[in-house]
C-alpha positions as CSV (number, residue, x, y, z in Angstrom):
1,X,-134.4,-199.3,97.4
2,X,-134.0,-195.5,97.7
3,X,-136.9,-193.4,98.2
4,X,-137.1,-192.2,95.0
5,X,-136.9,-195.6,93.5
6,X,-140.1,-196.5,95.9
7,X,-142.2,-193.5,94.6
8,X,-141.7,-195.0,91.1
9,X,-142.5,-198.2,92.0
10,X,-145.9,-196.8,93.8
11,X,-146.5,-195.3,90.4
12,X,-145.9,-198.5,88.7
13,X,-148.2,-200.5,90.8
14,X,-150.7,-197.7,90.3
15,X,-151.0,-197.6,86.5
16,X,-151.2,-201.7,87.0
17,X,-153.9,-201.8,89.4
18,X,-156.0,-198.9,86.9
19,X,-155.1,-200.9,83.9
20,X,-156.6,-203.9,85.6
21,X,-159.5,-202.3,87.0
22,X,-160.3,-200.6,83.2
23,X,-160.1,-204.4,81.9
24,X,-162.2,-205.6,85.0
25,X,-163.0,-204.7,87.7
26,X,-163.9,-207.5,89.4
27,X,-160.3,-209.2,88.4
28,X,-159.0,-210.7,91.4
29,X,-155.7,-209.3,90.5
30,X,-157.3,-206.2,91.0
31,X,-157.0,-206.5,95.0
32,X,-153.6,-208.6,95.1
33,X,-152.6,-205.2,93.1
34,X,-154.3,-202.7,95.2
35,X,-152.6,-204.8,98.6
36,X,-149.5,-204.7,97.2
37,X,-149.5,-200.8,96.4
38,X,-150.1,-200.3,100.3
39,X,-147.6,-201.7,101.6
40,X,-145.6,-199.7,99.5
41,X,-147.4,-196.6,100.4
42,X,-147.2,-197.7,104.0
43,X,-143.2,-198.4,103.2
44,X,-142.9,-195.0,102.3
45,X,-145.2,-193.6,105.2
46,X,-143.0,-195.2,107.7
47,X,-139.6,-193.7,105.7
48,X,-141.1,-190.1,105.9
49,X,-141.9,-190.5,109.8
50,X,-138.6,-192.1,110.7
51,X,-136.8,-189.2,108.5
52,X,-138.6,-186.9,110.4
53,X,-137.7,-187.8,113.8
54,X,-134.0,-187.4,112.7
């Protein structure tokens, strides 16, 4: 996955967990989502550092 394809997917995963939340926010889901969104942020941190030491 490019980084570009990553930033959509974080978007994705971000409407999801709001969605979620909106319904209820005590949805279990609601976590699992919000996990799952950062360790696609942190995937993308880590891109942005190791393109920068380049």
């Amino acid at each position: 996955m490019d980084d570009n394809e990553l930033e959509i997917k974080i978007e994705q995963m971000r409407l999801t967990m709001y969605q979620l939340y909106l319904k209820d926010p005590h949805n279990p889901q609601v976590l699992e989502v919000s996990q799952s969104l950062d360790e696609l942020l942190n995937e993308l941190t880590r891109r942005s550092i190791t393109h920068k030491k380049k």
